[in-house]
N, C-alpha and C positions, 0 to 999 in steps of 0.2 A: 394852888397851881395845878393845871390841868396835868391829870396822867397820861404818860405816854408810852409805849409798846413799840417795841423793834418792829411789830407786825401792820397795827393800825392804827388809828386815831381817832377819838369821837370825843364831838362834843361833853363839857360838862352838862348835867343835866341840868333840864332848868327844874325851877322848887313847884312841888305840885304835877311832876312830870314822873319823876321816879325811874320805873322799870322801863320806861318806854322809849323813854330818850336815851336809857343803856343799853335795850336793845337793835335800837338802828346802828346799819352798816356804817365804820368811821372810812374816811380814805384809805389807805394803803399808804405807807411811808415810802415804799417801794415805788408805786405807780406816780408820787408826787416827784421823787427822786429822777424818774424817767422820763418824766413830763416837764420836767424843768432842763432837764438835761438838751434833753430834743428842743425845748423852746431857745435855750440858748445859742446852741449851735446853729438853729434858722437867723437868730439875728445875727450871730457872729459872723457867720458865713453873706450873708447879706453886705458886712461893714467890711469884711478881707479882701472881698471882692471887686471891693473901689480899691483899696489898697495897690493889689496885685495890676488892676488897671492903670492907676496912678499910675505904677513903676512902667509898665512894658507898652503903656497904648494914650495912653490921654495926650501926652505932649506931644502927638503928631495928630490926633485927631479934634483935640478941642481948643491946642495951643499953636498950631503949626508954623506961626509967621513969629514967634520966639525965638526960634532954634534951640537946639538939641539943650542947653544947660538951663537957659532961662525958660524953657518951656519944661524940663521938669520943675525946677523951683515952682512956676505956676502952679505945677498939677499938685504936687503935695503943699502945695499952699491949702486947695480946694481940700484936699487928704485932711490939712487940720483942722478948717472949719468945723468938724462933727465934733471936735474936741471940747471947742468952745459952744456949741448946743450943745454939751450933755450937763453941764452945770443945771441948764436952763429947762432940760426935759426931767431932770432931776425933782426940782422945785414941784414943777406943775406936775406930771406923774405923782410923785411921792405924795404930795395934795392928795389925789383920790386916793392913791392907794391907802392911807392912814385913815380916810373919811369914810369909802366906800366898799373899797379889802383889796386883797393883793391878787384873787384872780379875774376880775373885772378889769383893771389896771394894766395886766400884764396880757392881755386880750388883744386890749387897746395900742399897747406898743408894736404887738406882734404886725399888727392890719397895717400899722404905720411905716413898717420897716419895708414890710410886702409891698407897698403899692409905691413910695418912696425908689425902688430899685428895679421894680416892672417900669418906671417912666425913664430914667438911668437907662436901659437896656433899650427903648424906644426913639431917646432922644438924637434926633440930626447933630450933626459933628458942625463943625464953625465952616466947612466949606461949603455947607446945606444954607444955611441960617443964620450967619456971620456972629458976633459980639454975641447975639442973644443965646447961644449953645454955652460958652461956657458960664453965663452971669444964670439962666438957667441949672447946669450944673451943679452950682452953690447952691443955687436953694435947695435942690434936692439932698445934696449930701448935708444940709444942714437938717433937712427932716428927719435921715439916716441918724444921724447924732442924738437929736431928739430923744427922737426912738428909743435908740440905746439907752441913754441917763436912765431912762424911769424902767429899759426892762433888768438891768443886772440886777438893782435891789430888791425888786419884788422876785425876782427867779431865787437869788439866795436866801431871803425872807420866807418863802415856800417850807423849803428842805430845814431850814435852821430852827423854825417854831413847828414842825412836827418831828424833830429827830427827837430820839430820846436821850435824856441825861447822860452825858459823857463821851456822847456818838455827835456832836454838831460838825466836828471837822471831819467824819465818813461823810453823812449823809450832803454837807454845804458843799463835798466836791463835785457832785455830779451836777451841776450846774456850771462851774468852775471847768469840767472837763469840756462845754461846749465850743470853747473857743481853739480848744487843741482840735476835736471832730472838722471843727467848721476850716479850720486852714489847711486840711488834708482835703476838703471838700471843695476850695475855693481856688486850692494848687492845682489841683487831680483834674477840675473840667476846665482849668485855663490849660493845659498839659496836653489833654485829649484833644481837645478843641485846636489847640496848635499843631497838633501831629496832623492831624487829619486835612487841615486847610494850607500848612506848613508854615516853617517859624519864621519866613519875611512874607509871604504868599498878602497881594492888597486883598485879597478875601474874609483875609483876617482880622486886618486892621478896619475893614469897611464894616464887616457885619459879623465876621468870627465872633468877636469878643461879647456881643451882645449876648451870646448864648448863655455864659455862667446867668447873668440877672435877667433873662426871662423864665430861664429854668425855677430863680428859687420863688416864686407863684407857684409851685407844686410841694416844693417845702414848707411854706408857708400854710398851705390847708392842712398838711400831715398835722404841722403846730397846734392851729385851732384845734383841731379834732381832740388831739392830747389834753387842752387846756382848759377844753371844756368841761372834761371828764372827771377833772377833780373837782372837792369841794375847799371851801374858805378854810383856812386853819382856823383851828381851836383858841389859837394865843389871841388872835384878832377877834374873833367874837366876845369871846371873854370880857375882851379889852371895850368891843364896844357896847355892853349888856351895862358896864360900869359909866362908861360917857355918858348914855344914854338918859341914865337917872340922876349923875351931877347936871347934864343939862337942865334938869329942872328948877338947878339951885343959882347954878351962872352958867352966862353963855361960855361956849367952848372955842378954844385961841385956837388959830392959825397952826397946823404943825410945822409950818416953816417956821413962827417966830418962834415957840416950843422949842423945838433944836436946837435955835440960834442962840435964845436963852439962857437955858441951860447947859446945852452940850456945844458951846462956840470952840472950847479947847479942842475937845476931842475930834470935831470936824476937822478945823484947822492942824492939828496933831495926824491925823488919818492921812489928809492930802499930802502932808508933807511925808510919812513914811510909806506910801504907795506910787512914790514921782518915778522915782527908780523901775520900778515893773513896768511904769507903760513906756518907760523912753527904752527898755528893751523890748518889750510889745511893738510898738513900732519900728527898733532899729531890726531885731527880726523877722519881722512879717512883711514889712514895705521897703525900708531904705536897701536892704540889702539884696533884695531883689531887682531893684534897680541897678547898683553897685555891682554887680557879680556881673548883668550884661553893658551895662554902658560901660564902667570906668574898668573889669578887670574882663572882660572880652568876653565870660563864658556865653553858652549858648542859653537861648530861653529854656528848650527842654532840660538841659542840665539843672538849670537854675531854679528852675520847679520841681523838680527831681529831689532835691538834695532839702526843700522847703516841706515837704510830702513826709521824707524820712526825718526830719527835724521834731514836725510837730508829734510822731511817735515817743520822740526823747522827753516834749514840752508835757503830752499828755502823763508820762510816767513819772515825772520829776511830780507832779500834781497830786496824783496819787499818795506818794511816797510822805512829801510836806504835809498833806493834809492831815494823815494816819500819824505821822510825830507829831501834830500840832496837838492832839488828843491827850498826848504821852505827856510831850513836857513842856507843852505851850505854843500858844502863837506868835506869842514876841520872840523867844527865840528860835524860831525858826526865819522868822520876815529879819530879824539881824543876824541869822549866817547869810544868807540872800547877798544882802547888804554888800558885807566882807568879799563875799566871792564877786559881786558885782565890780567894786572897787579896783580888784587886781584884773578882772576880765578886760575893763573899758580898757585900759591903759594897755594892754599888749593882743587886743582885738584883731585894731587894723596894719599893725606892722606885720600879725600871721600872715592877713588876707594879702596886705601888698605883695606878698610874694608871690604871689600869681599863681599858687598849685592847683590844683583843684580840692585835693585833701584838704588843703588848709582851709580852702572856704567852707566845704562839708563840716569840718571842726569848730570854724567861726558861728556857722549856722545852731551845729545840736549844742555849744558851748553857751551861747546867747538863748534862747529857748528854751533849754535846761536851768537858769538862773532863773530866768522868767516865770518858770514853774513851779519852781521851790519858794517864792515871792508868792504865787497866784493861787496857791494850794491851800494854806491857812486862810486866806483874809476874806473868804467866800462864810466863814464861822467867824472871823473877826470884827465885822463891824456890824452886823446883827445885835451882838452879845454887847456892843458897846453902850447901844439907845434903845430909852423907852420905850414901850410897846404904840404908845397914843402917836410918839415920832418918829417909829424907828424907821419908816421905809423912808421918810425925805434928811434923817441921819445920815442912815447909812449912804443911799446914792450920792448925797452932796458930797461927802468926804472922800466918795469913790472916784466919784467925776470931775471935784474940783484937782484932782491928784491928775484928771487926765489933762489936763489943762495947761497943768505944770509939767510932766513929762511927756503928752500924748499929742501936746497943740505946737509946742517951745522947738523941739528937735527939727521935726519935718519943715522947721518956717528955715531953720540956720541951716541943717546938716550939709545940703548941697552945695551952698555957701563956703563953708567953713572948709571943706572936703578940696574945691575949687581953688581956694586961696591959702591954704595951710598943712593941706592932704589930709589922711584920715585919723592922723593921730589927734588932733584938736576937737574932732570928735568924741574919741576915747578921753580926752583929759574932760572934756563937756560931760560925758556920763559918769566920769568919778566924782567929780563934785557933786553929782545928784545924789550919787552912793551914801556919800557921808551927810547929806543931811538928809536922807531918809533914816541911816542908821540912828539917827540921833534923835528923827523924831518916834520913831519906834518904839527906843527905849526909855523916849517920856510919859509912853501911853502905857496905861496897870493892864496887868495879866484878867482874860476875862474866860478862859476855858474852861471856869468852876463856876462860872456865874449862871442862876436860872435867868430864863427869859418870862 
């Protein structure tokens, strides 16, 4: 097992190499930490950014002849598509990333996500270019999707095979914190951006909005730049110094069938204990931003306001999960999540109906705060689960097929359901995901003592 250091990281040496190869510079656990972090948060912020648009601008500019209900359903129709590409950018990502390494891979996603949402930010609205603006749309937001699948497990597969022994749930959060960074990043320039052109102004709706996704093309180089800088982990070379010479004995299987093979439980086991997180991932970052201005009056700036200070709760609740995940595990930590989710969904929206403001503020940091305490552990959690030869198309599948089930499922109904039964049939929809994430949590073994 390669040694690892709080400070650096290097290669094992190869045989016949000695002092030489113990002397070169290894990465910096620190700098991979950073570098993932940042890489995160450009993709995440890339994917909130449709989100937040969903909510406050699509349904007038890519749906307009729907009206106001069925042109959001539309637009977070479009919202879930990226849910259903990340199963798909899982496979194929995870493919290189296993075969060729994780930061060649997580390169590749980066460019994808960038140029994916520079054309988003470019594209004519349905009154430019009729039908073809929003079946356009889709594709792009299924690029978006894409994208995503293959970069969360290569970003947490980073930090997770260079932390050192006993440190995977410190160091797998700062990857993990990019999605808190990126929704302060995705609120804050839709926020400015509306102050400045103002919150009905048609300058907003015409061409305001474009500004969040031309801008992240300058976040997106910061990324490269980052990505480049580090080198391959140790765990993967290791891993494939060993392929390399079985190759000579038999050819070497597919990592997707590998996974499937061996680890079909634990995928399937994974998707179902992580359903939970994304239908509060999405009920916090997208439905309720819609919700707060369509269905409970508030203003845009309020509503992004209160999304801003939220994701400081998400970001800290992140922190908090990951650091106990070290102490006493990740299982239970993803089933207090669970518990707490349970009693949330079910008295969510009779807070929010009340129409205070407070209460939506409390709905928001209450729902994001849950989300956190979920999203903290499992950045260390499903690394530690699969082999090294499969672990990036493991881990993403289980990550992304989980998105599928709570990240695709909610945004197709919620509107719906909300429309014909108010919001509490939402809240009973997110309980029942509660319990059988709980349940599938506590079928999967404790893996926080496990080497990789």
């Amino acid at each position: 097992m390669t040694t690892v250091s709080s400070e650096s990281v290097s290669p094992t040496p190869a045989p016949g190499r000695g002092a030489e190869a113990s002397a070169q510079s290894g990465t910096s656990v620190r700098r991979v930490a950073v570098a993932s972090c940042i890489g995160t948060t450009i993709e995440f912020y890339d994917f909130f950014i449709y989100g937040t648009a969903a909510a406050l601008v699509f349904p007038t500019v890519f749906f307009p002849a729907l009206g106001s209900t069925a042109g959001t359903v539309a637009s977070f129709a479009t919202f879930a598509v990226a849910f259903f590409a990340r199963p798909v950018g899982a496979m194929l990502f995870g493919h290189y990333g296993d075969r060729i390494g994780r930061k060649k891979t997580l390169v590749s996603t980066l460019l994808l996500m960038g140029i994916s949402t520079l054309l988003i930010g470019l594209l004519p609205g349905a009154d430019t270019i009729g039908v073809a603006a929003p079946l356009i749309l889709v594709l792009l937001r299924f690029a978006q999707g894409f994208a995503v699948g293959g970069e969360w497990a290569g970003a947490t597969l980073l930090t997770a095979e260079y932390a050192p022994p006993g440190k995977r749930g410190l160091y797998a959060m700062f990857p993990q914190l990019g999605p808190a960074l990126a929704f302060i990043l995705s609120s804050g320039t839709f926020l400015v951006t509306g102050i400045f052109l103002g919150d009905t102004n048609e300058a907003f709706l015409s061409w305001g909005w474009r500004i969040p996704f031309l801008f992240s093309i300058v976040l997106v180089a910061i990324g490269l730049y980052m990505r480049l800088a580090i080198e391959e982990t140790p765990v993967f070379r290791a891993n494939q110094a060993a392929d390399r010479a079985q190759e000579q004995d038999q050819p070497r299987r597919l990592p997707f069938a590998d996974a499937w093979r061996y680890q079909s439980k634990e995928i399937l086991l994974s998707a179902g204990a992580l359903a939970t997180l994304f239908a509060f991932f999405y009920l916090g970052t997208a439905f309720l931003t819609s919700y707060g201005t369509k269905n409970l009056g508030f203003s845009r700036p309020f509503v992004l306001s209160v999304g801003i200070a939220s994701a400081f709760v998400f970001g800290a609740a992140i922190v908090v999960s990951a650091l106990y995940s070290d102490r006493i595990g990740r299982r239970k930590v993803i089933m207090a999540s669970c518990v707490a989710a349970f009693g949330w969904a079910l008295v969510l929206f009779p807070l929010l109906d009340t129409g205070s403001p407070v209460a939506f503020a409390i709905g928001m940091f209450g729902t994001l705060g849950i989300f956190g305490v979920a999203y903290g552990p499992c950045g260390a959690l499903l690394p530690e689960m699969f082999a090294t030869r499969y672990r990036y198309t493991g881990a993403g599948l289980g990550y992304n097929l989980a998105g599928v089930l709570g990240g695709a499922i909610p945004p197709l109904i919620a509107a719906p359901l909300a429309a014909s039964f108010g919001g509490i049939a939402i809240g009973v929809m997110l309980a029942i995901l509660a319990v059988l994430s709980f349940f599938c949590t506590r079928a999967l073994v404790e893996t926080k003592d496990l080497a990789l």
